[in-house]
Each structure stands twice: as C-alpha cells, then as structure tokens.
TIVO-2410 file (N, C-alpha, C; in nm, 3 decimals):
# residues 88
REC num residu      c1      c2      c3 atome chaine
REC   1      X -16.168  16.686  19.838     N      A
REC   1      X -16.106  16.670  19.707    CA      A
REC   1      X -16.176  16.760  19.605     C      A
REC   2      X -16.097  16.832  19.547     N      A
REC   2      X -16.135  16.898  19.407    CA      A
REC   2      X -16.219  16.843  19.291     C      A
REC   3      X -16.347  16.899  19.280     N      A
REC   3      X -16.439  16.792  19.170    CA      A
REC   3      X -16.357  16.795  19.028     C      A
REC   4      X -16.370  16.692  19.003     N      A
REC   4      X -16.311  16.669  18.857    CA      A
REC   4      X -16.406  16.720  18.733     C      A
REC   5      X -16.302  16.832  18.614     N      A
REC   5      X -16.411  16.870  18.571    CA      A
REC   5      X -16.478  16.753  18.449     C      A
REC   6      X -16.569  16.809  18.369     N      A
REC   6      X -16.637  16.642  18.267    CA      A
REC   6      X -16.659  16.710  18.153     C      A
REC   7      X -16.650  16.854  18.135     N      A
REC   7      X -16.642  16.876  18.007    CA      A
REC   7      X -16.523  16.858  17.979     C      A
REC   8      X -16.518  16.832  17.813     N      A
REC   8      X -16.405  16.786  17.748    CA      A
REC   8      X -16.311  16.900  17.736     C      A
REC   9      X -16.335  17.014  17.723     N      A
REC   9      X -16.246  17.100  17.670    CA      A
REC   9      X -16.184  17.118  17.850     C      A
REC  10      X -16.249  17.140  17.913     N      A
REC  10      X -16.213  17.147  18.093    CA      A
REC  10      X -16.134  17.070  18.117     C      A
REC  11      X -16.140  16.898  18.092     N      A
REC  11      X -16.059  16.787  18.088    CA      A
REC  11      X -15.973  16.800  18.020     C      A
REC  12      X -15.949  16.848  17.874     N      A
REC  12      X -15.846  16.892  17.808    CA      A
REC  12      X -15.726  16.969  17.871     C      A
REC  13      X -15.795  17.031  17.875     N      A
REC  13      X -15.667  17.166  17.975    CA      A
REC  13      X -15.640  17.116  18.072     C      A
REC  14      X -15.723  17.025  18.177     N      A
REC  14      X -15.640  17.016  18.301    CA      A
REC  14      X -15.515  16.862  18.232     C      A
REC  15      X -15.553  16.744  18.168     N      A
REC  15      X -15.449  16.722  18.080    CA      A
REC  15      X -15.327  16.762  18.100     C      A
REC  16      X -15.317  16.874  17.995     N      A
REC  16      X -15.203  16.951  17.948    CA      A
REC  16      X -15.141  17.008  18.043     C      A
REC  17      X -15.216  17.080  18.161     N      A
REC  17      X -15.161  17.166  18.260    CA      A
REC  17      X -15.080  17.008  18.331     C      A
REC  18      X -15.117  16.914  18.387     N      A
REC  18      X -15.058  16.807  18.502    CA      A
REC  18      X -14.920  16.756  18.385     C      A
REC  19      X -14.958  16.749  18.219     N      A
REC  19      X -14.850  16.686  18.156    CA      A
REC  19      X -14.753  16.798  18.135     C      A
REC  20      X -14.777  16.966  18.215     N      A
REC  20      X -14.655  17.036  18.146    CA      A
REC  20      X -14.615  17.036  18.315     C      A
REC  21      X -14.651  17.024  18.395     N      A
REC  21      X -14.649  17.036  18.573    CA      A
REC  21      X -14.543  16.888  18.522     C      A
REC  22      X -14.590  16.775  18.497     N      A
REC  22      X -14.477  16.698  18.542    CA      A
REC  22      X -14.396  16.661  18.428     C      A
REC  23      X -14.369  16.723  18.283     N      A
REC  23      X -14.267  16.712  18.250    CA      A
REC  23      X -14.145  16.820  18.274     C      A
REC  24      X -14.182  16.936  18.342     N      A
REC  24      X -14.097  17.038  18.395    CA      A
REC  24      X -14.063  16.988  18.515     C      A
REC  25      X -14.147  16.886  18.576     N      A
REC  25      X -14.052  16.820  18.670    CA      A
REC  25      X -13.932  16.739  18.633     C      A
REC  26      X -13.958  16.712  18.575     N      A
REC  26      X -13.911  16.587  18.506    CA      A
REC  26      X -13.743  16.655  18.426     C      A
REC  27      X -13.740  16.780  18.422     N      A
REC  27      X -13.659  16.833  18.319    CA      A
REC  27      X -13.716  16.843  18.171     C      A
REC  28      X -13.797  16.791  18.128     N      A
REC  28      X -13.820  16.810  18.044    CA      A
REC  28      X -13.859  16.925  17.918     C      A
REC  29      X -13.867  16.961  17.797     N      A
REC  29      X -13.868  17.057  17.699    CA      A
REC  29      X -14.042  17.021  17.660     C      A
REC  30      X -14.106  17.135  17.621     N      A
REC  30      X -14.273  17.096  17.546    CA      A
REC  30      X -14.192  17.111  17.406     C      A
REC  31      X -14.272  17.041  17.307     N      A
REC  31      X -14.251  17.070  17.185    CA      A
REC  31      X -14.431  17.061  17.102     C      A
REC  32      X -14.446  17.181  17.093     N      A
REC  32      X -14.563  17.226  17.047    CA      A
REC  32      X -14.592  17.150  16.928     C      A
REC  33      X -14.536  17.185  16.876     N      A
REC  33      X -14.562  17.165  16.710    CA      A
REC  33      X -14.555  16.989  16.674     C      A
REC  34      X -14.545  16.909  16.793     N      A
REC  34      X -14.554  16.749  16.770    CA      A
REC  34      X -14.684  16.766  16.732     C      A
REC  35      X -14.721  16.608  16.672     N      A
REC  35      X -14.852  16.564  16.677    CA      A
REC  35      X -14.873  16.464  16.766     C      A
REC  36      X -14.770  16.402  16.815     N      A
REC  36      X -14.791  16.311  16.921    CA      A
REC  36      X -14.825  16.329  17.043     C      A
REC  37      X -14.894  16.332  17.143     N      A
REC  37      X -14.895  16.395  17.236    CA      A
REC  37      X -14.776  16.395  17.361     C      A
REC  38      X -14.762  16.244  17.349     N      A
REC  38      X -14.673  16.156  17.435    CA      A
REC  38      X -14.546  16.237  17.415     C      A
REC  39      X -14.505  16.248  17.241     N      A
REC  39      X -14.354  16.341  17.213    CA      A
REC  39      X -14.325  16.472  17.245     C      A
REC  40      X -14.475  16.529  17.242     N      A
REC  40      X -14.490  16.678  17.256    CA      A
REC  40      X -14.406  16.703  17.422     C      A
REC  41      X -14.464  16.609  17.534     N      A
REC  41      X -14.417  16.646  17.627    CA      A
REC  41      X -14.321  16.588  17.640     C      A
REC  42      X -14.219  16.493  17.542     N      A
REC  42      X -14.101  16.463  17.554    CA      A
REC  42      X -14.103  16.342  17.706     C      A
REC  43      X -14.222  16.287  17.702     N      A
REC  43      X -14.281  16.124  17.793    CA      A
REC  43      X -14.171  16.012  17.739     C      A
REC  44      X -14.079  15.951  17.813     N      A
REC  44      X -14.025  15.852  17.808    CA      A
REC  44      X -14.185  15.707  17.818     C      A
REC  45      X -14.184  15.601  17.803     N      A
REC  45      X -14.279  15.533  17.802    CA      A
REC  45      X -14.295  15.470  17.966     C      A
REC  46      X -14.163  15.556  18.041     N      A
REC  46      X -14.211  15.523  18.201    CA      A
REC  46      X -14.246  15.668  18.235     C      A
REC  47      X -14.255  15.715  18.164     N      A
REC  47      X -14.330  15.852  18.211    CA      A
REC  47      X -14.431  15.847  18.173     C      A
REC  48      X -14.484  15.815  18.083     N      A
REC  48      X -14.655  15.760  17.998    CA      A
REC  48      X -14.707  15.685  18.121     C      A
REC  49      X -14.667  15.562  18.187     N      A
REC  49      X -14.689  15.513  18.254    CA      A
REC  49      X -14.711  15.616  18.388     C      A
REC  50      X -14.664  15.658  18.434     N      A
REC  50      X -14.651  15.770  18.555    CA      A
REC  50      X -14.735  15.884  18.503     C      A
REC  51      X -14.774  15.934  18.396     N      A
REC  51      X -14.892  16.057  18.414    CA      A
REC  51      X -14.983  16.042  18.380     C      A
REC  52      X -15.027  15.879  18.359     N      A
REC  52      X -15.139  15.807  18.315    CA      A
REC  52      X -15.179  15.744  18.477     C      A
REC  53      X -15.077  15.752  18.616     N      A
REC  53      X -15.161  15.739  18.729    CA      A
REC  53      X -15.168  15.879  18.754     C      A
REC  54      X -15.112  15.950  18.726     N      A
REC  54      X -15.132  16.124  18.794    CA      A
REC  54      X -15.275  16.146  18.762     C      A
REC  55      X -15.331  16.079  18.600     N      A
REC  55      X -15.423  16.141  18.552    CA      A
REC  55      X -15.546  16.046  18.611     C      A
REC  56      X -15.520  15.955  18.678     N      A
REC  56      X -15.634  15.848  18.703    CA      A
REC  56      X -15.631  15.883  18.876     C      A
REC  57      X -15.545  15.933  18.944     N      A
REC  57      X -15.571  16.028  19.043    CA      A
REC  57      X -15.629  16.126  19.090     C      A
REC  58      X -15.591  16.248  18.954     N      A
REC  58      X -15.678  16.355  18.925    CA      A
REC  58      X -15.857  16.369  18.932     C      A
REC  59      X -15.860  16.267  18.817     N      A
REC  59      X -15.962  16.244  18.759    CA      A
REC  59      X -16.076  16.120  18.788     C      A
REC  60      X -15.997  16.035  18.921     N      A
REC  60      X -16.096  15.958  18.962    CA      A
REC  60      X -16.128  15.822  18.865     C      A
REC  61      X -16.061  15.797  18.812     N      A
REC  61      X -16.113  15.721  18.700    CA      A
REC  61      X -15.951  15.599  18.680     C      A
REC  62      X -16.017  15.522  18.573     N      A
REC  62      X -15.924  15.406  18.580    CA      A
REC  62      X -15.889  15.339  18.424     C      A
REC  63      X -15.734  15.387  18.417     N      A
REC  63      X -15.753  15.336  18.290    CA      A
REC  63      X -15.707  15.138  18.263     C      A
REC  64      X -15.815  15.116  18.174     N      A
REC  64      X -15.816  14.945  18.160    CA      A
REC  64      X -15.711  14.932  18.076     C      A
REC  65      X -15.603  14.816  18.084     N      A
REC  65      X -15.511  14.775  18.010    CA      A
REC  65      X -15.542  14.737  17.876     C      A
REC  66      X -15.646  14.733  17.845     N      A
REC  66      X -15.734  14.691  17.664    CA      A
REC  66      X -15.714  14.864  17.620     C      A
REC  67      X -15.735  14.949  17.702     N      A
REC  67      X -15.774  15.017  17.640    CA      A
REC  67      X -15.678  15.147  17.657     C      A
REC  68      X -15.556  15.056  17.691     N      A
REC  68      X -15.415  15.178  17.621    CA      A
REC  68      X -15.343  15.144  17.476     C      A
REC  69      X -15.418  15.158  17.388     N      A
REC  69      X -15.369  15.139  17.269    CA      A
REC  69      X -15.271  15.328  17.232     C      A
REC  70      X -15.240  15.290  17.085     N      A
REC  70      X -15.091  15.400  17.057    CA      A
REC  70      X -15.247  15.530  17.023     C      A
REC  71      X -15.314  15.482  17.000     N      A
REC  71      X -15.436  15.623  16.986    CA      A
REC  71      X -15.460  15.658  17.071     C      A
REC  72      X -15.518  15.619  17.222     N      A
REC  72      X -15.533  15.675  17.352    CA      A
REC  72      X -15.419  15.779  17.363     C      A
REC  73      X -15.297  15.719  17.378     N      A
REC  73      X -15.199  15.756  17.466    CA      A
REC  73      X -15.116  15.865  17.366     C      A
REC  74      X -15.161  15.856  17.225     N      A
REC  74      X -15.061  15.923  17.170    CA      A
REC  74      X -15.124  16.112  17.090     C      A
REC  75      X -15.283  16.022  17.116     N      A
REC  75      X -15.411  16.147  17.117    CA      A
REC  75      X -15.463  16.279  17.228     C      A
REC  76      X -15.430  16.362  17.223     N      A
REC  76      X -15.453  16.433  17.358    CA      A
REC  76      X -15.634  16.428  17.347     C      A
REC  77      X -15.659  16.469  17.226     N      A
REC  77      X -15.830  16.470  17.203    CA      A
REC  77      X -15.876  16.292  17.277     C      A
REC  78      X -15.789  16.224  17.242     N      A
REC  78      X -15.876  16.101  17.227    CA      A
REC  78      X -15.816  16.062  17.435     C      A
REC  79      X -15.724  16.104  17.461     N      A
REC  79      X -15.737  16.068  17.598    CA      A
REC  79      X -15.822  16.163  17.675     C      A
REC  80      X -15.887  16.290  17.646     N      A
REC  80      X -15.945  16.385  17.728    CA      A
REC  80      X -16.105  16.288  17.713     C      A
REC  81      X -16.129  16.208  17.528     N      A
REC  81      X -16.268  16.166  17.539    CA      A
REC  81      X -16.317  16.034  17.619     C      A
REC  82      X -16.192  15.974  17.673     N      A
REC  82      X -16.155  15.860  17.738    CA      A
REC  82      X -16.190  15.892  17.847     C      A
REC  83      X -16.178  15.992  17.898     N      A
REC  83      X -16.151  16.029  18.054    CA      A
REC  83      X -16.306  16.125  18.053     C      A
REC  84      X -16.367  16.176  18.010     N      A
REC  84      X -16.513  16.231  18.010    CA      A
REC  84      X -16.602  16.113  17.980     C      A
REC  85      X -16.565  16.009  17.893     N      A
REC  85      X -16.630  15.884  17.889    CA      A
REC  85      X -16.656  15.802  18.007     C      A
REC  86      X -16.537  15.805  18.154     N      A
REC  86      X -16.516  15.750  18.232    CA      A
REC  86      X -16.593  15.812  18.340     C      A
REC  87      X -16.597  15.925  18.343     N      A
REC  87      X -16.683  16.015  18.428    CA      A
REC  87      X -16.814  16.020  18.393     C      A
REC  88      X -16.870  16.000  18.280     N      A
REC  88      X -17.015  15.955  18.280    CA      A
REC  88      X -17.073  16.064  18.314     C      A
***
C-alpha cells in the first residue's frame, strides 16, 4: 500500500485530486470559485458520505461521527487538518 502523505499541504492535494477523480465519476462539474468545499465538487450529501470512505481508505484513518460537523465537511483546510491530526 502507498504511504499516506502527513503533511498538510500533501494531504491537501491528494483531497482534491480523489474529490475531482470521483466527482468526474460521478458526472459531475468543479466549481472553483465556491467556498464550500462539499459545493465546489457539486457532493450530493450521499456523495459526502462516499468520499469521506474513499478518504478514510486512502488515508488510513477514521472519521468519528462527533466529529462530522458542517466545518469538517464543508472546509477543505479544516478536513486536510483532521486527517494530518489522525495520522499523528
């Protein structure tokens, strides 16, 4: 298995790369200029659900049900510090 990277900006990008990999699966459009992250990739909230296991696959890590609030999920910064937090 591919080491997961733990810097944030490393975690960042791979992020973005798996959320533009599966909303082009998905059919989906990017819309840059959101601030949401979730809207940016045009994530239905069963797609939030589905690249939130892609990303706990990826990344080895597990996200706790306390701690999907609308800032995690809607923050790209704040889910990359979630996920470098988890990797320790």
């Amino acid at each position: 298995m591919e080491r997961a990277p733990v810097n944030r900006d490393e975690v960042l990008q791979e992020i973005h790369q798996i959320a533009k990999e599966f909303a082009a699966s998905s059919g989906r459009t990017v819309n840059e200029n959101s601030q949401n992250f979730l809207d940016a990739y045009g994530f239905t909230s069963l797609d939030a659900l589905e690249f939130l296991l892609l990303l706990e696959e990826r990344f080895g890590v597990t996200f706790e049900d306390e701690d999907l609030t609308e800032d995690t999920l809607t923050s790209e910064d704040r889910l990359a510090e979630y996920v470098v937090e988890r990797l320790g």
